[in-house]
C-alpha positions in Angstrom: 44.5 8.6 -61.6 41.6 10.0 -59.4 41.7 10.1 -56.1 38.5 9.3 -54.2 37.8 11.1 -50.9 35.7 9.5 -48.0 33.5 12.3 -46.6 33.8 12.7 -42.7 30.4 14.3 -42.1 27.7 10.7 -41.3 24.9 10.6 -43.7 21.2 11.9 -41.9 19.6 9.1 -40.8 16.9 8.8 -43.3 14.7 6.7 -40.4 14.4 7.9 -36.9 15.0 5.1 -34.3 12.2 4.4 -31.9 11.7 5.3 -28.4 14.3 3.5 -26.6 13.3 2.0 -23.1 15.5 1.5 -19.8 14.2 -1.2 -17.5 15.0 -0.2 -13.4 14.0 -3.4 -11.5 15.9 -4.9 -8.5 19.1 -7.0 -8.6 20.8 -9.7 -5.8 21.0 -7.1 -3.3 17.3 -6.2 -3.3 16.3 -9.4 -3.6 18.4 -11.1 -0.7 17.2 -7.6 1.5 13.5 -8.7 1.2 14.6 -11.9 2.7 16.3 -10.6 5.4 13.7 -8.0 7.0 10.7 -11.1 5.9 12.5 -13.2 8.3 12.5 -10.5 10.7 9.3 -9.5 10.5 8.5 -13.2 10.8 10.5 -13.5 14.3 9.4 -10.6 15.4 5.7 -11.2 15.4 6.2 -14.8 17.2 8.5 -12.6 19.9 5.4 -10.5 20.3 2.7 -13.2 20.4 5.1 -15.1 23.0 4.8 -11.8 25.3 1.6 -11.2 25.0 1.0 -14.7 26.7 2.9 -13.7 29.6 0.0 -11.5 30.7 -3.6 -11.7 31.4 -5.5 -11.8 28.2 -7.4 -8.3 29.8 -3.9 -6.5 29.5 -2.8 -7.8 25.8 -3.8 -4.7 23.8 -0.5 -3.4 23.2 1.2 -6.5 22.8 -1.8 -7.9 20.4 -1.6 -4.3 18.1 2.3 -4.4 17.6 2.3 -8.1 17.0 -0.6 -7.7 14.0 2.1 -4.4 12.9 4.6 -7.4 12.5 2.5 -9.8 10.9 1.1 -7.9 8.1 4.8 -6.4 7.8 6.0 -10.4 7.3 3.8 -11.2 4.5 4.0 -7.8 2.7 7.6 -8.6 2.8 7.0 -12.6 1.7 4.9 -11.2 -1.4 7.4 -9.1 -2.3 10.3 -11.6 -2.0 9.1 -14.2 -3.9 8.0 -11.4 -7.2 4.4 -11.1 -5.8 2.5 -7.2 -5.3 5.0 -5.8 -7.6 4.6 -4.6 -10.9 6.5 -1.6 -13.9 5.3 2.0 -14.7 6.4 3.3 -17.3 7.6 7.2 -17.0 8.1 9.0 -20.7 10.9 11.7 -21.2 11.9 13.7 -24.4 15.4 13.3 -25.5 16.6 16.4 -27.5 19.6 16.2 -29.9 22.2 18.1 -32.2 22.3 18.7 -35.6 19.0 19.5 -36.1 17.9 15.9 -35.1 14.6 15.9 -34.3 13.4 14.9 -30.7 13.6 11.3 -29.3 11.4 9.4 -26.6 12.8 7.5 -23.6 10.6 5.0 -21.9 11.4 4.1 -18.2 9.7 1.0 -17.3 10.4 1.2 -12.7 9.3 -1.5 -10.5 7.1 -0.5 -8.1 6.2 -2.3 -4.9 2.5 -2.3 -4.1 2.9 -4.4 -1.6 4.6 -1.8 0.3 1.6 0.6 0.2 -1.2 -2.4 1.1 1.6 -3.0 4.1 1.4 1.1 5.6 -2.2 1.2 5.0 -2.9 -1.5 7.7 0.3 -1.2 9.5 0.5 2.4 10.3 -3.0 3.0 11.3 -2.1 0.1 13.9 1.2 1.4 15.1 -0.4 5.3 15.7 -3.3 3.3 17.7 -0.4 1.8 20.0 1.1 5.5 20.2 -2.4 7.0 20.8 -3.4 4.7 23.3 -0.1 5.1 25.2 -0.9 9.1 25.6 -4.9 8.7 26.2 -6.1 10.3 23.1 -9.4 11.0 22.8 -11.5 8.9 20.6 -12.3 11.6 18.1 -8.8 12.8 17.5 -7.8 8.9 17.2 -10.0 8.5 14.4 -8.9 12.2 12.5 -5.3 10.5 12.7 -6.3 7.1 11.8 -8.4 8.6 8.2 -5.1 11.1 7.6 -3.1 8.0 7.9 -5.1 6.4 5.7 -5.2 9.2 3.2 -1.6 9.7 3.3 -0.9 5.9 1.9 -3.8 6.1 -0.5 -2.2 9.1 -1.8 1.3 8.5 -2.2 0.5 5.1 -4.0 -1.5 7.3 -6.8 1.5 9.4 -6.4 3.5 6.4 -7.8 1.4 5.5 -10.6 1.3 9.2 -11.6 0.9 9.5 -15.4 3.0 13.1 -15.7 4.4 14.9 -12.9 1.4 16.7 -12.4 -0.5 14.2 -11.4 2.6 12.2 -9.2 3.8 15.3 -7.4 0.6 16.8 -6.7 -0.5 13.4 -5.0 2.7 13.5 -3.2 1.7 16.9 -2.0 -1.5 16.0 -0.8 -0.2 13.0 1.1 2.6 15.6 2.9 -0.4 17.2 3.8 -1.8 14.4 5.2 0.8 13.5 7.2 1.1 17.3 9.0 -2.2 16.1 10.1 -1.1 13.2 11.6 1.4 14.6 13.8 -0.6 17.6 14.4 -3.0 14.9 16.4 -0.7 12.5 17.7 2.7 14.9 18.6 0.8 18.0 19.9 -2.7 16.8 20.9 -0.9 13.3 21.9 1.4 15.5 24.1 -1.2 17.2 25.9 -3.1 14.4 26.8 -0.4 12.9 27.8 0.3 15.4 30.4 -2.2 13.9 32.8 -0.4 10.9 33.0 2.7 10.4 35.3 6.4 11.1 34.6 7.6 8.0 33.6 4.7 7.6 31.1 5.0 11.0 29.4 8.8 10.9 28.9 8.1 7.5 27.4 5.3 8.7 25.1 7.7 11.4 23.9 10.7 9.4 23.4 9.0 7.4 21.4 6.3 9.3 19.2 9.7 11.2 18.6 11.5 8.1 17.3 8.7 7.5 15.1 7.5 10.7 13.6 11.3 11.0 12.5 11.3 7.6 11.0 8.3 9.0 9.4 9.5 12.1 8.2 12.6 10.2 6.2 10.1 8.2 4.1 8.5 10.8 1.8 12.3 11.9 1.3 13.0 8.5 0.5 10.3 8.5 -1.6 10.9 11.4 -3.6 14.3 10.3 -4.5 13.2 6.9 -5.8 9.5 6.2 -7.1 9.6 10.4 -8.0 12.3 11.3 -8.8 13.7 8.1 -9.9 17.5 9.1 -9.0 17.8 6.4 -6.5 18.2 2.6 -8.0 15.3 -0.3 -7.1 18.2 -1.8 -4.7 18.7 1.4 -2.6 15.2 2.1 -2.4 14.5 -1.4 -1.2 17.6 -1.3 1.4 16.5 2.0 2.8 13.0 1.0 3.2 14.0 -2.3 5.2 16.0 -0.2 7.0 13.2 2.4 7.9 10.6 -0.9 8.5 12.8 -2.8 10.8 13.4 0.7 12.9 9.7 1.4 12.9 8.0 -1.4 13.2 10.3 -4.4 15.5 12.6 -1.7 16.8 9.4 0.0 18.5 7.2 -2.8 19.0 10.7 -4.4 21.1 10.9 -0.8 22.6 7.0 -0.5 23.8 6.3 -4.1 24.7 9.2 -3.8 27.4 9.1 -0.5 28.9 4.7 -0.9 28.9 5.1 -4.2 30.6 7.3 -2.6 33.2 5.4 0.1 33.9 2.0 -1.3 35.4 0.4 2.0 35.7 0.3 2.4 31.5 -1.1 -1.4 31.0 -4.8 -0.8 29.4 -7.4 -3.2 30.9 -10.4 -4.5 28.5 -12.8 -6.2 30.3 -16.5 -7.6 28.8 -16.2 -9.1 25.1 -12.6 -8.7 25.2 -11.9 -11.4 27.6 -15.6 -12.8 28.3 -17.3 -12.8 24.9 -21.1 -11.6 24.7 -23.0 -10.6 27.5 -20.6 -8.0 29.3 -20.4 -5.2 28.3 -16.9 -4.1 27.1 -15.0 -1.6 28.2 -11.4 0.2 27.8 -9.8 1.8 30.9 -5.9 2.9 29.8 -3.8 3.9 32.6 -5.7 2.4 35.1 -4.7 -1.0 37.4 -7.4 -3.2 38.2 -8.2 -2.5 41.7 -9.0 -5.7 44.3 
């Protein structure tokens, strides 16, 4: 009789599969972690508003700009909890195999958060006002930091949606640039204006544009790790921007709000429209007390 023999080498495919696709979205961890910082954004801003009651309406700047930090922060973080601001962008890579298989496409399909970005571009403009503020800043070196900021979120949102990695890491460049700006104006100019103000204030205004700038410096790394690279998962970039957020935005407002209210000599006074509508005319005085 004859024997048949099964052959061990697999047949070549006579149709190539498709591109396959790979979905990275957020589980129960992300999800429940957007709950938790919206709830304390949401606290947060009524702390805030409570404070700034405690004083005259004439010395509620600080207390006014933090609480509007918290309250954009709040319903950034409600869109994004309940599946609103977010969308997928797809990221293409070529797959090579053995044997002489041709090439294959992989389609990653990422969730990204633009309700993050809308968030920073009205939130961080607000919080380097606060910081400005605190170290007398001029008004022209306020606004240069204010446009950078600006720039620096436009940029790194374009960065996400970048169609190659061209396009996504030369936006993320631009935006790095952008933010050396920022500090360029805040940390060094910030410093030296600061240095007409007393001891207690310019320790404070260090200590705390220090605090910020490196919160600020972790989230490009962030960034690059998760909506660049895509290395990090949805759920880790989601707990380590909450955890950035709640440092940077209650954290400092908590921080400010108490060590400005206790030191009288820091407390900006706004006088005209600010407190008496039309008809005055306004005016801004920071680091001066109103004197009988």
């Amino acid at each position: 009789m004859m024997k048949s023999h099964s052959s061990s080498v697999a047949p070549v495919p006579t149709v190539l599969p498709g591109p396959s696709e790979v979905y990275q979205t957020a589980g129960g961890v992300g999800h429940r972690t957007l709950w938790v910082v919206c709830i304390i954004m949401g606290i947060s801003s009524l702390v805030f508003y409570g404070m700034a009651f405690r004083v005259p309406a004439q010395k509620r700047l600080f207390h006014i700009l933090t609480a509007f930090i918290t309250t954009f922060a709040f319903l950034s973080y409600f869109a994004m909890a309940t599946g609103d601001g977010i969308n997928f962008h797809a990221s293409k890579e070529t797959v090579s195999h053995k044997h002489g298989l041709p090439d294959t496409e992989e389609i990653t399909y990422r969730q990204v958060y633009w309700a993050r970005y809308v968030d920073w571009s009205v939130t961080t403009p607000l919080l380097l006002l606060d910081l400005c503020l605190l170290a007398g800043l001029s008004g022209a070196n306020i606004l240069v930091a204010i446009v950078a900021d600006v720039i620096m979120i436009l940029t790194g949102l374009f960065a996400a949606y970048g169609k190659n990695d061209g396009q996504k890491w030369g936006w993320y460049i631009w935006a790095c640039i952008a933010y050396l700006v920022i500090v360029y104006q805040v940390v060094y100019n910030g410093r030296g204006a600061a240095m007409n103000k007393d001891q207690k204030t310019k320790a404070f205004f260090a200590s705390l544009a220090g605090f910020t700038f490196l919160l600020w410096t972790i989230y490009p790394i962030i960034w690059g790790v998760a909506d660049g690279a895509r290395i990090a998962s949805v759920d880790a970039e989601i707990l380590a921007y909450a955890v950035l957020d709640v440092l940077a935005k209650p954290v400092f407002g908590t921080w400010l709000l108490i060590t400005h209210d206790s030191m009288a000599s820091t407390s900006p006074s706004l006088e005209g429209f600010w407190t008496n509508g039309f008809g005055n005319q306004g005016q801004i005085r920071v680091g001066d007390d109103d004197e009988a």
